[in-house]
PAGURO-786210 format. One line per 8 residues: their letters; for each residue x negated, y negated, z negated of N, C-alpha, C. Coordinates in pm, 1 decimal, decimal comma. Atoms other than C-alpha are relative to their C-alpha. Layout:
<nodes>
A	X/Y/Z/X/Y/Z/X/Y/Z  ...
</nodes>
This chain:
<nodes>
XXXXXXXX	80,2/117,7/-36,8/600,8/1683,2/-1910,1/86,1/-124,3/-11,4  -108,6/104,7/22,3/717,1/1345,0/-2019,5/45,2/-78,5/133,4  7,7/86,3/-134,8/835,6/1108,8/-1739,3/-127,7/-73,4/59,2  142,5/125,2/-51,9/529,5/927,0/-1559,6/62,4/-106,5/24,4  0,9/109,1/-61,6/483,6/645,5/-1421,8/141,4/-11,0/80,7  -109,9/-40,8/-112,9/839,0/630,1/-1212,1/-74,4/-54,3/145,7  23,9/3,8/-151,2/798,8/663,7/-846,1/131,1/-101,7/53,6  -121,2/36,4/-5,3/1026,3/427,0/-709,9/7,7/-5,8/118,2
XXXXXXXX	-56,4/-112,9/-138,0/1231,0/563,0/-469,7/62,5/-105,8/108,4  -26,9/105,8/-86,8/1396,9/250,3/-294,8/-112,8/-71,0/126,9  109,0/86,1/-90,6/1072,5/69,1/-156,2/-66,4/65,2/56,2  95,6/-136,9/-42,3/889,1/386,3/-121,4/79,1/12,4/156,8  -53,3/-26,3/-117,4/1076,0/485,9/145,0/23,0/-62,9/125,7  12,7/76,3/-74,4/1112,4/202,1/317,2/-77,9/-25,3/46,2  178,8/29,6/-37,6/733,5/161,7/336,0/-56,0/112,6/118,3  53,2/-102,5/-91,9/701,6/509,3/461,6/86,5/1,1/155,5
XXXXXXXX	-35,6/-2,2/-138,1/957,4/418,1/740,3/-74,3/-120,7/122,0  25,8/86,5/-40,7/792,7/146,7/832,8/-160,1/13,3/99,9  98,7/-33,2/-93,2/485,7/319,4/909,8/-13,9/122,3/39,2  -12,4/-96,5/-85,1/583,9/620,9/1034,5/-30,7/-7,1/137,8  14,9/-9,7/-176,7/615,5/537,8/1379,4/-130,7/-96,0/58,2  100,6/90,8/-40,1/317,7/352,8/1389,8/-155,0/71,3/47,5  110,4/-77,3/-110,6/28,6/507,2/1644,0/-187,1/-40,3/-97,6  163,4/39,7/-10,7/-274,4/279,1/1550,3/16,2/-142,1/-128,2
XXXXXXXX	-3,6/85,2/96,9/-343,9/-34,7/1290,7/64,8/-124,9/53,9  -33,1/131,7/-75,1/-271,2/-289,0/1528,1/200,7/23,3/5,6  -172,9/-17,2/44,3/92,3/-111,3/1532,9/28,8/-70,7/-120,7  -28,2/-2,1/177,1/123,3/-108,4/1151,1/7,4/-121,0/-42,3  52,8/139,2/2,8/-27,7/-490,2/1175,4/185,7/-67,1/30,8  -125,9/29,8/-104,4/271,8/-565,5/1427,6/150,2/-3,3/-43,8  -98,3/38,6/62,6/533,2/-445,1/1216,9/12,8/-28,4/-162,0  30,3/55,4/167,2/399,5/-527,8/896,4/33,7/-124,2/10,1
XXXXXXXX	-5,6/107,6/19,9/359,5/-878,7/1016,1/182,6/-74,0/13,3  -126,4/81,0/-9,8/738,3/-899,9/1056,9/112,0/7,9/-62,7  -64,9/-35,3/142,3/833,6/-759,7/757,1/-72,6/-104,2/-137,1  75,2/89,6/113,9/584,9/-955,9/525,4/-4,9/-149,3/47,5  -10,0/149,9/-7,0/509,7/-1262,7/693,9/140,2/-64,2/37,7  -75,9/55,6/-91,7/803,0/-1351,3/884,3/117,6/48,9/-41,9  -131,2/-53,0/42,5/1055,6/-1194,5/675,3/83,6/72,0/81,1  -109,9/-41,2/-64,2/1238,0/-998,2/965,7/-40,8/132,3/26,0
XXXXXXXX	43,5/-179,1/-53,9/1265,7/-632,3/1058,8/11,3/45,2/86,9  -2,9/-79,8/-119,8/1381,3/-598,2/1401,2/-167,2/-76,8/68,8  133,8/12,1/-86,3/1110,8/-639,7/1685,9/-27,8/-154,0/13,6  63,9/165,3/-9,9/843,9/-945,9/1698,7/56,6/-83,1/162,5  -63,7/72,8/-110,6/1005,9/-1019,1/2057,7/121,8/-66,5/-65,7  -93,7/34,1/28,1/1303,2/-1109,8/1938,3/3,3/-133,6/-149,1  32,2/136,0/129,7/1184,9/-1328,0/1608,8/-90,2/-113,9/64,3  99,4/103,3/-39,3/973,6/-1519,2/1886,8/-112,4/-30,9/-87,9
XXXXXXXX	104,7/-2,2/76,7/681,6/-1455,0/1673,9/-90,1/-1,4/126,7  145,2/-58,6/-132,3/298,5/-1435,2/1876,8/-35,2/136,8/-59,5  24,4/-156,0/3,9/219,8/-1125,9/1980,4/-115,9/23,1/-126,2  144,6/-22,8/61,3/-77,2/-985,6/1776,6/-134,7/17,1/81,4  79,6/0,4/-161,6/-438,1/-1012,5/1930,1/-13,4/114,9/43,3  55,2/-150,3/-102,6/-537,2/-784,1/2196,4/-123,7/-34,2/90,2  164,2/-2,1/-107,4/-873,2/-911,1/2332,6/-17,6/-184,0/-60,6  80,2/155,2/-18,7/-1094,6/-1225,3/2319,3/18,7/-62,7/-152,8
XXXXXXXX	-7,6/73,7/136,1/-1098,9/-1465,9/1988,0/186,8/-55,0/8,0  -111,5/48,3/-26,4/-763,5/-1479,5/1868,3/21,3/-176,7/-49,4  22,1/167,3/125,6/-606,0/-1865,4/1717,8/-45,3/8,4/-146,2  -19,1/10,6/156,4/-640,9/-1904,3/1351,0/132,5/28,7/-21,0  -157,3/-34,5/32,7/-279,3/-1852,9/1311,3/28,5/142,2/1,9  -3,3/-128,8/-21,4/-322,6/-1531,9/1469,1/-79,2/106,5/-98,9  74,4/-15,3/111,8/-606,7/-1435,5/1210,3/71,2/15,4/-134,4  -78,5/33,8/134,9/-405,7/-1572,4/919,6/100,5/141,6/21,5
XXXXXXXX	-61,5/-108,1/7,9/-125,4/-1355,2/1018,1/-32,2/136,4/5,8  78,6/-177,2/-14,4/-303,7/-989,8/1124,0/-57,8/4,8/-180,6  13,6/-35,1/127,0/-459,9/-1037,5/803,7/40,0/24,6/-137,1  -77,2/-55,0/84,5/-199,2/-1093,8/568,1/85,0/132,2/57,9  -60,0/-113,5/-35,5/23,8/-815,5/754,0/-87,5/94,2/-12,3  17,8/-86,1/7,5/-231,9/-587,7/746,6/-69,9/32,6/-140,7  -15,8/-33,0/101,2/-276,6/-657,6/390,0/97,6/107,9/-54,1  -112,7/-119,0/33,4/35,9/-515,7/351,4/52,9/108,2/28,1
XXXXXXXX	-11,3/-175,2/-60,7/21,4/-209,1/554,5/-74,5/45,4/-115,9  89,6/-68,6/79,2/-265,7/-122,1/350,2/54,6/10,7/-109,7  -79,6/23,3/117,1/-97,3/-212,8/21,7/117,0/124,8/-15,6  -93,0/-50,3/23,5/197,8/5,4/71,0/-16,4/147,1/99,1  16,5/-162,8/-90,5/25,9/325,9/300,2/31,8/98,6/-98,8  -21,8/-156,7/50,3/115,6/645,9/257,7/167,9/6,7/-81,9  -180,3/7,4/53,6/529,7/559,2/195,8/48,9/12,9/-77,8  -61,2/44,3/123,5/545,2/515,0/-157,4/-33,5/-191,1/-36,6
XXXXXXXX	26,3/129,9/77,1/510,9/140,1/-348,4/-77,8/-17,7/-109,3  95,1/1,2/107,4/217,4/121,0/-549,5/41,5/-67,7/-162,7  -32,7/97,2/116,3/315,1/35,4/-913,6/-82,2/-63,7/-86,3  128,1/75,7/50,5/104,5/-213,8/-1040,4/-57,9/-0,1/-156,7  -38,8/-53,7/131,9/199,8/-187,4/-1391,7/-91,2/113,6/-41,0  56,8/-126,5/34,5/35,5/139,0/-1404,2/-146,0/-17,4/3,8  125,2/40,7/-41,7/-289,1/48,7/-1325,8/-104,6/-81,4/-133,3  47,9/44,0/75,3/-500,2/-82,2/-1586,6/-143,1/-80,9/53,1
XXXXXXXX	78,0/36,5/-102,6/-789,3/-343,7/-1500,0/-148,1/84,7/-36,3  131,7/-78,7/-51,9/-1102,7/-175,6/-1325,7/46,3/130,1/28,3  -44,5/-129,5/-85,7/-884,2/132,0/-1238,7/1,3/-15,3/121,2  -16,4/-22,7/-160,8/-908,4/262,8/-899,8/20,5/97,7/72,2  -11,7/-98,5/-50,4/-787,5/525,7/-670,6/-47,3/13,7/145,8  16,6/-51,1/-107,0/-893,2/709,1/-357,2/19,7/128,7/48,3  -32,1/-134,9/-64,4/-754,4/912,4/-105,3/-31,6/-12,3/143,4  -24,1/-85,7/-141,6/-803,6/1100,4/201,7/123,3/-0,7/93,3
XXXXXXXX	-140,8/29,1/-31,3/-543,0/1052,3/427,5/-28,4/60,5/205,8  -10,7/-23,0/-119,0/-447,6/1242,3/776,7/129,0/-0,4/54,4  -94,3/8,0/-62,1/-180,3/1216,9/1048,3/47,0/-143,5/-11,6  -52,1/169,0/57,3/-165,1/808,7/945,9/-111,0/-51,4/102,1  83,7/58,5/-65,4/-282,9/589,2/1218,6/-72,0/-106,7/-44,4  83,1/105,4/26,5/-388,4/329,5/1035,3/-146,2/9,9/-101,3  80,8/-38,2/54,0/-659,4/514,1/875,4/-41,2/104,7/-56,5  -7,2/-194,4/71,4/-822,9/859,5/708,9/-41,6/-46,5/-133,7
XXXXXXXX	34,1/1,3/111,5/-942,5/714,6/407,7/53,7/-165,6/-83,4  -17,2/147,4/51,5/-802,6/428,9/184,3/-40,2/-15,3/-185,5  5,6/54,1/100,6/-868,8/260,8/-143,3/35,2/-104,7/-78,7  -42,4/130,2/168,5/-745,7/31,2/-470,5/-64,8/65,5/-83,7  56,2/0,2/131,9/-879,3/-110,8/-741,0/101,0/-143,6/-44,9  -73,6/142,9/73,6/-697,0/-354,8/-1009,7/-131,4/-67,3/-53,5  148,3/36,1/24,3/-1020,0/-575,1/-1032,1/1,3/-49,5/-95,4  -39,9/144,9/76,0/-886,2/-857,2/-1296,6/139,0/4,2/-17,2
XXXXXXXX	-96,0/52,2/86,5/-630,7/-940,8/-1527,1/17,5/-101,1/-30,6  8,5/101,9/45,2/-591,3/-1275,9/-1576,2/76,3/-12,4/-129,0  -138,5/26,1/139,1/-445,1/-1426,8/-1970,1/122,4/-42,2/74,4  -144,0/40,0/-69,0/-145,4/-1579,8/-1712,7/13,8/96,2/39,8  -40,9/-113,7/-75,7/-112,4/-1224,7/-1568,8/4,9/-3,6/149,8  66,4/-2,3/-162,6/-242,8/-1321,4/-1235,5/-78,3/118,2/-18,5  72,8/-157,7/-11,3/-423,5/-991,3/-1099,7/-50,1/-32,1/157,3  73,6/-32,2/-134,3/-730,2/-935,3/-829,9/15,8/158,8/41,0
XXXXXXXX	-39,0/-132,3/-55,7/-628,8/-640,6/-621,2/-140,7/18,4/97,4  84,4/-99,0/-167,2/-904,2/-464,0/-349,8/52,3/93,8/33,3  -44,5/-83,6/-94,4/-811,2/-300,1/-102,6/-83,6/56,7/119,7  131,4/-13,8/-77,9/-1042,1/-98,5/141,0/92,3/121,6/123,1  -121,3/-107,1/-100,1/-887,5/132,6/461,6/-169,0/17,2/75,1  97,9/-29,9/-89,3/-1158,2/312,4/660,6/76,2/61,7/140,8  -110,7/-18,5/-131,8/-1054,4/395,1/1065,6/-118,1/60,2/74,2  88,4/-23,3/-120,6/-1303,9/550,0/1337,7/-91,4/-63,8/-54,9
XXXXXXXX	119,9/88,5/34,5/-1592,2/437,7/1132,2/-7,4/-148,5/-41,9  3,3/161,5/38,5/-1501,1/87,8/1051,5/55,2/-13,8/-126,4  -64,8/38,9/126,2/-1416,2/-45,8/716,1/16,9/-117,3/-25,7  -57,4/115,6/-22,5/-1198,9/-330,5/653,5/67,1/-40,3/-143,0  -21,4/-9,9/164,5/-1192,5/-467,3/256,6/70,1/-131,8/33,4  -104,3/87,6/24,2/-908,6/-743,6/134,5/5,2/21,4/-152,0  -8,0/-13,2/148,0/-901,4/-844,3/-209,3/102,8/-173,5/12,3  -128,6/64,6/-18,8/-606,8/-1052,4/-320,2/48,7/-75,8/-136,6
XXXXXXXX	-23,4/72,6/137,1/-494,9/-1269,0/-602,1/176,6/-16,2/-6,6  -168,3/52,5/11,5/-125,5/-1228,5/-694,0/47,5/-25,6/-142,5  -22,4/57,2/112,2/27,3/-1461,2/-934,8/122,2/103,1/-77,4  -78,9/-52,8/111,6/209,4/-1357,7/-1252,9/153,6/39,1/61,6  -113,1/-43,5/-91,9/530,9/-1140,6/-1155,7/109,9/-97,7/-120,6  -127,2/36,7/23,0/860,4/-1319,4/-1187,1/84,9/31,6/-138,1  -86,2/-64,2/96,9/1142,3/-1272,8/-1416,6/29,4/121,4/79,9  -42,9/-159,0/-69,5/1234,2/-987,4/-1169,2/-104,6/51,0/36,4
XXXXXXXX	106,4/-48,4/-59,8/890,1/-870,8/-1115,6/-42,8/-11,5/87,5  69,0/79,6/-161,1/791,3/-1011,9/-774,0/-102,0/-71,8/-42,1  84,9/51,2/-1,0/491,8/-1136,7/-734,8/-61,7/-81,8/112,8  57,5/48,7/-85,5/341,2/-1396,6/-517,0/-140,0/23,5/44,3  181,1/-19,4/-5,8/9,0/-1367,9/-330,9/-36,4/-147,0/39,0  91,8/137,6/34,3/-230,3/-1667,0/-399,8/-84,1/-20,9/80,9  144,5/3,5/-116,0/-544,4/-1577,1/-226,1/1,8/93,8/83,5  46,3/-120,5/-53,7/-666,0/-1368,5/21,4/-145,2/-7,1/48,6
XXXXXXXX	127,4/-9,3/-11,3/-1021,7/-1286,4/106,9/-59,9/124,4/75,5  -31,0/-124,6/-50,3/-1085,0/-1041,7/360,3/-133,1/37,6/89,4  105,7/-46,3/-120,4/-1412,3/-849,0/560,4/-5,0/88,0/66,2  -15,9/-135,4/-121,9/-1377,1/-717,7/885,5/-122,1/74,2/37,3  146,8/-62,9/0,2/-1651,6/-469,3/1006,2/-57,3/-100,3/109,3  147,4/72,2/-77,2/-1979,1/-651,1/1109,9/25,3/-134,9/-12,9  -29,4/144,1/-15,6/-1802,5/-990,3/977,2/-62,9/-31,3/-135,2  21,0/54,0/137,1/-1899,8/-1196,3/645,4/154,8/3,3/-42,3
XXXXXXXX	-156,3/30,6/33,9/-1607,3/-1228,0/409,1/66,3/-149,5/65,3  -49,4/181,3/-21,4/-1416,6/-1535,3/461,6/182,7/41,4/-74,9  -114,2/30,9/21,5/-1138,4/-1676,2/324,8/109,8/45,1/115,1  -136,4/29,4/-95,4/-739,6/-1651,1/449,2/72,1/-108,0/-22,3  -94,9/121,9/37,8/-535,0/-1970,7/437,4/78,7/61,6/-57,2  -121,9/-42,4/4,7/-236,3/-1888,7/247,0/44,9/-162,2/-61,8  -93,3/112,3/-4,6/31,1/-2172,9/280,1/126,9/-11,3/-91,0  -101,6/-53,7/85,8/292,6/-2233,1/6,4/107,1/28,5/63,1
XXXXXXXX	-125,2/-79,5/-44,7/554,5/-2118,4/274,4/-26,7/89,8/-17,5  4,7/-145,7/-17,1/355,4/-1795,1/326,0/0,0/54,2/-141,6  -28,5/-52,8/144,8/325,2/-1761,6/-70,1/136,7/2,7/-21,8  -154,4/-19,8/60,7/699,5/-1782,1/-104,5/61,1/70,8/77,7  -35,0/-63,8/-77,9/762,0/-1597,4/175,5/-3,6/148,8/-1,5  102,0/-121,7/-27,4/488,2/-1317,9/112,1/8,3/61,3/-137,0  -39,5/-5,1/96,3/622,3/-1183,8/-169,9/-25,7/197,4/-58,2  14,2/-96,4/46,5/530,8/-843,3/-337,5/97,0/38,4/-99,3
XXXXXXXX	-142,0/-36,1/94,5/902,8/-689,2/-489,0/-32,0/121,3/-75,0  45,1/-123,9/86,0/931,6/-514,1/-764,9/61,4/78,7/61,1  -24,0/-134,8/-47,1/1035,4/-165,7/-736,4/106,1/3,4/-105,6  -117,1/-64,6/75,5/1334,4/-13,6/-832,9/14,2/142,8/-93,8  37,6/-88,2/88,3/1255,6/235,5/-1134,4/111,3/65,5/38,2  -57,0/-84,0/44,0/1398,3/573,9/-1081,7/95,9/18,7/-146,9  -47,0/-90,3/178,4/1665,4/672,4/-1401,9/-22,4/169,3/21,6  47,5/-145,5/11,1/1567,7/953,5/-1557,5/76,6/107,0/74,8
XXXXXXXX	-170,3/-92,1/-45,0/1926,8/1141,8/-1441,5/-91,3/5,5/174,4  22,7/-26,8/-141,8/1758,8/1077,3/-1059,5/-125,4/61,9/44,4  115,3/-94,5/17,8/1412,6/1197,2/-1147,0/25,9/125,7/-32,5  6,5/-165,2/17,8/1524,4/1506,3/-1236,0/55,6/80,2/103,6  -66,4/-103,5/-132,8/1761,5/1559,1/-967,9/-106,2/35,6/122,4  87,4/-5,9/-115,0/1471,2/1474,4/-742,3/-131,3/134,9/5,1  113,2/-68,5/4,4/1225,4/1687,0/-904,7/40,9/191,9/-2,7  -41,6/-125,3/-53,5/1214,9/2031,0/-748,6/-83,1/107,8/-93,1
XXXXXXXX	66,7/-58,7/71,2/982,5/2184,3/-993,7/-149,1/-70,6/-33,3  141,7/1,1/37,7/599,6/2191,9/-1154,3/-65,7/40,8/91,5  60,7/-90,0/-82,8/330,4/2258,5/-933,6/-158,9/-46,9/-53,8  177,5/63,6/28,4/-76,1/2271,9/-1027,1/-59,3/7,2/168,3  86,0/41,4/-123,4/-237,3/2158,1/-713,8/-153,2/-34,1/35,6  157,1/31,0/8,2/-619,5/2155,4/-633,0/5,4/-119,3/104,1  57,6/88,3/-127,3/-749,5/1826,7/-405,6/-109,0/-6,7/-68,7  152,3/37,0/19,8/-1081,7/1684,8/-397,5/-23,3/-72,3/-158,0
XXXXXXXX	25,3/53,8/151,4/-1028,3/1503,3/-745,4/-17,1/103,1/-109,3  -4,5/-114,8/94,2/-969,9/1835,9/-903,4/136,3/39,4/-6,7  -113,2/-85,4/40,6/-671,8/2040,9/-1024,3/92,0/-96,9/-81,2  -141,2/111,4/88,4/-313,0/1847,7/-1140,5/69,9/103,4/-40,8  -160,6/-17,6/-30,5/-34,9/1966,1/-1282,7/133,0/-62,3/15,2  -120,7/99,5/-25,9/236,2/1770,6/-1112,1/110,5/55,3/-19,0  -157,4/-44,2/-35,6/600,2/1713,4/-1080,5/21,4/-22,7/149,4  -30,1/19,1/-144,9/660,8/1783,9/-749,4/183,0/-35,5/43,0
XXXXXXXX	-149,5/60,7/-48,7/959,4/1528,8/-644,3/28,6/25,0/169,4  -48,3/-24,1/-118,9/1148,3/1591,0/-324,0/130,4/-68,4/61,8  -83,6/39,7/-64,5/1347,3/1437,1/-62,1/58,1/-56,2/151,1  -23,3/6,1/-167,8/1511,0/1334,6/311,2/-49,8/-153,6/-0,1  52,3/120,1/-28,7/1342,0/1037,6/465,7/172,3/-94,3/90,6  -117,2/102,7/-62,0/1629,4/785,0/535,0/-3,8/-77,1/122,7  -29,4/40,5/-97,8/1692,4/713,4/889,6/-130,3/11,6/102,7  145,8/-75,7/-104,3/1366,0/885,1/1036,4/-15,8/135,5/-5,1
XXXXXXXX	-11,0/-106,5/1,2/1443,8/1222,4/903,2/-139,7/66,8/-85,4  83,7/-60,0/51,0/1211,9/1498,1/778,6/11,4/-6,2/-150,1  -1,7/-6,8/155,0/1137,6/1566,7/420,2/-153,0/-59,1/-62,2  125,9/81,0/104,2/879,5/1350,3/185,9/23,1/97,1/-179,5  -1,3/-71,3/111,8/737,1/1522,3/-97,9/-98,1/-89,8/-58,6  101,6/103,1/78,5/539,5/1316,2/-389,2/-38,7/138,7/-120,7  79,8/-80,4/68,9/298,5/1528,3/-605,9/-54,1/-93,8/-124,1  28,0/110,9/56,2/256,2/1278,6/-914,3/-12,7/38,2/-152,5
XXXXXXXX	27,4/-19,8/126,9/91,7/1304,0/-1274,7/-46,9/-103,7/-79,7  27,3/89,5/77,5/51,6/1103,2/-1558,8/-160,7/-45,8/-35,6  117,9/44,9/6,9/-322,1/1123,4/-1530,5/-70,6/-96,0/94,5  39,6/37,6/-99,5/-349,6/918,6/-1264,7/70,0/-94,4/28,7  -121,4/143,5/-50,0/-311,4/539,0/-1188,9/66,3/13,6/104,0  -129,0/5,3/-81,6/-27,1/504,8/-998,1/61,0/133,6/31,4  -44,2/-106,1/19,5/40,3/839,2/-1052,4/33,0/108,9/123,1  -27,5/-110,3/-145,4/65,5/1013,1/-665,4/-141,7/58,9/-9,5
XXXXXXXX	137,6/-44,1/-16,3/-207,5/1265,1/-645,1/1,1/76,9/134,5  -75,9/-61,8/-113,9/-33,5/1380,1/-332,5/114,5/-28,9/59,4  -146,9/-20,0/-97,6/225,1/1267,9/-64,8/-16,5/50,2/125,1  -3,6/-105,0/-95,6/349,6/1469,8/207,7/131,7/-59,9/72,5  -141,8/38,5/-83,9/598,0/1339,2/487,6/-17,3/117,5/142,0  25,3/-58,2/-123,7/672,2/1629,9/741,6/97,4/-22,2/60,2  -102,7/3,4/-57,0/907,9/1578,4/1005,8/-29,4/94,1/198,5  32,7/-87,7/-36,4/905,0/1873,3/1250,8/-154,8/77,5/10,2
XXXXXXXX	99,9/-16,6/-70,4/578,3/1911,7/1420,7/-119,5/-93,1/-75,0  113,4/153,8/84,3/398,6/1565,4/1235,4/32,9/22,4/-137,7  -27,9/3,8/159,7/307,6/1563,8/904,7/-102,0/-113,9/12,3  146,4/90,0/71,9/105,1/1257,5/729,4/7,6/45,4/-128,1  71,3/-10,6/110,1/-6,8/1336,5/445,7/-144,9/-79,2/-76,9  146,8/32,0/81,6/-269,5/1173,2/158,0/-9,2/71,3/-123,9  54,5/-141,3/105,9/-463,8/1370,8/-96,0/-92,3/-105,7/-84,2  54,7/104,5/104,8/-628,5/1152,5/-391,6/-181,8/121,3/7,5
XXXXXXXX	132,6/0,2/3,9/-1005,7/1199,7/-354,2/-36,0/-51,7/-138,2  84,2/25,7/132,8/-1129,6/1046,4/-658,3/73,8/-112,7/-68,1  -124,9/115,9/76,9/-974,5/816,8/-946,5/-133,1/-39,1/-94,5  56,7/33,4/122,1/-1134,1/637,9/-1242,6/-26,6/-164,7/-58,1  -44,9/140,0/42,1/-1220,7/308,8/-1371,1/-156,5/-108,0/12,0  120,2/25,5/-67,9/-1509,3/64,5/-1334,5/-25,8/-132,9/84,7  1,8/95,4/-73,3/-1429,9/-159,3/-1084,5/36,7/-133,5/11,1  -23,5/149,7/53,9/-1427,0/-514,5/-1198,0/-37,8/-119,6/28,8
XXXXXXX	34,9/78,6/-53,0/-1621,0/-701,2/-990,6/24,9/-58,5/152,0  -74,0/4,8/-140,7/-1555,6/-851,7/-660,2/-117,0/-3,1/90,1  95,9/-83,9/-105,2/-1733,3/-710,4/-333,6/-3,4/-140,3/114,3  -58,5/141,7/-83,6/-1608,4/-1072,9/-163,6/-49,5/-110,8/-15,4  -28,4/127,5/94,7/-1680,8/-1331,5/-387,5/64,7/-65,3/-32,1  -121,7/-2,7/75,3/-1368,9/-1350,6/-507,6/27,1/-111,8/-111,1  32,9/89,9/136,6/-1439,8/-1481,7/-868,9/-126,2/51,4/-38,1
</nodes>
C-alpha cells in the first residue's frame, strides 16, 4: 500500500492530549479557549482570562470566545490534525465517536475552494441530543501552511445562525498550523502492520499505525486508508480502563453548499 495521506504525528498528539482529560464540552471549550484564542496552555486562572459561561446570558466576548474555542475542539477531536490538503471540495466525513465528552457523533465537510485558496469548512458535533454546526472561512495557507480563520458562523441548538466577530488580533492569533508530515523512515517504524477492519462505512484495509501518548500515557492507534478524506477510518486511544475511540460512519462527497448562509 502506497503511503496515504501522512498522519501527522506532532499535532495529532497534542490535540489528543488536550482533550483527553476533558469530562464535558464546556471542559474542551475551557481549554481549547486557551490554546486557540489566547495562545497559552497552562490554566485560564492563571492567563486571567474570563471564566467560560456557566448560567444566564453570557457578554459577547464570552460568546465570541466559547465559540471560536469550541471551533477548535471540534476541528481537531478525536487526537489526530485533520489534513486539509486531503480533502477535496464537497468531501465529507462522519464518525461515531464514544468515551469523548464532547460528543458521540461529529462531522466535516470542505464546502468551497476559493481561486485565492481560501476554504469554507463545516463542522457539526452532536452531544445528548443537541447539535451545534460552525462553518468557517480560512484564508489561503501561508508559506508554511498556516492558515488564518476569516469568518465564523455558528448555530447553537434552538438558535438562528449568527455571525462570530473575528478581530484581526483573533485572526492572527487563531491560527490553524500546519502539520508536521511524517517521513516515510517514521511511518514505517510506526506502522505495526495491515489490518481490514469493518465500521459502519464498510470494510478498509488499513495501515494500522501505533504509538505511546506523550505525557498522558496509554497507547493511540490510527486505522487510516487512502480511500478516505483525511484518511482515519479509525482512532483508538486506550489508557488503562478509558478508551475513546471514533469509527468513520459514512464518507463521500456532495457537500457544497452552506447550511448557515455562509456564501
Amino acid at each position: 500500500m502506497a503511503l496515504p495521506l501522512p498522519i501527522r504525528a506532532a499535532a495529532a498528539l497534542s490535540a489528543a492530549a488536550l482533550l483527553s482529560a476533558c469530562a464535558t464540552v464546556h471542559d474542551a471549550v475551557d481549554s481549547a479557549t486557551d490554546a486557540a484564542v489566547y495562545g497559552l496552555t497552562g490554566p485560564r486562572a492563571q492567563a486571567g482570562a474570563a471564566p467560560a459561561p456557566s448560567g444566564g446570558t453570557p457578554p459577547p466576548m464570552a460568546i465570541h470566545s466559547y465559540s471560536m474555542a469550541l471551533f477548535q475542539a471540534m476541528f481537531y477531536q478525536g487526537g489526530y490534525n485533520l489534513a486539509t490538503e486531503d480533502f477535496e471540495p464537497g468531501e465529507y466525513v462522519h464518525w461515531t465517536a464514544s468515551g469523548m465528552g464532547a460528543g458521540d457523533w461529529f462531522k466535516k465537510a470542505l464546502l468551497k475552494r476559493r481561486d485565492d485558496g481560501a476554504e469554507w469548512w463545516r463542522l457539526e458535533s452532536h452531544n445528548d441530543g443537541d447539535t451545534i454546526t460552525m462553518e468557517a472561512l480560512f484564508a489561503p495557507a501561508d508559506d508554511a501552511g498556516n492558515r488564518r480563520v476569516l469568518r465564523l458562523r455558528v448555530r447553537y441548538p434552538d438558535e438562528e445562525p449568527q455571525e462570530v466577530p473575528i478581530t484581526e488580533e483573533d485572526s492572527r492569533r487563531w491560527v490553524l498550523h500546519s502539520q508536521r508530515t511524517l517521513t516515510a523512515e517514521s511511518y514505517k517504524g510506526l506502522k505495526v502492520g495491515v489490518s481490514d477492519i469493518t465500521v459502519p462505512a464498510g470494510t478498509f484495509t488499513t495501515d494500522h499505525l501505533r504509538t505511546s501518548h506523550p505525557g498522558q500515557g496509554g497507547t493511540v492507534h490510527w486505522y487510516v486508508s487512502d480511500r478516505v478524506p483525511g484518511g482515519v477510518v479509525k482512532f483508538r486511544w486506550q489508557l488503562e480502563d478509558d478508551e475513546q475511540v471514533m469509527t468513520l460512519k459514512d464518507f463521500g462527497s456532495g457537500a457544497t453548499t452552506s447550511e448557515l448562509g455562509a456564501f
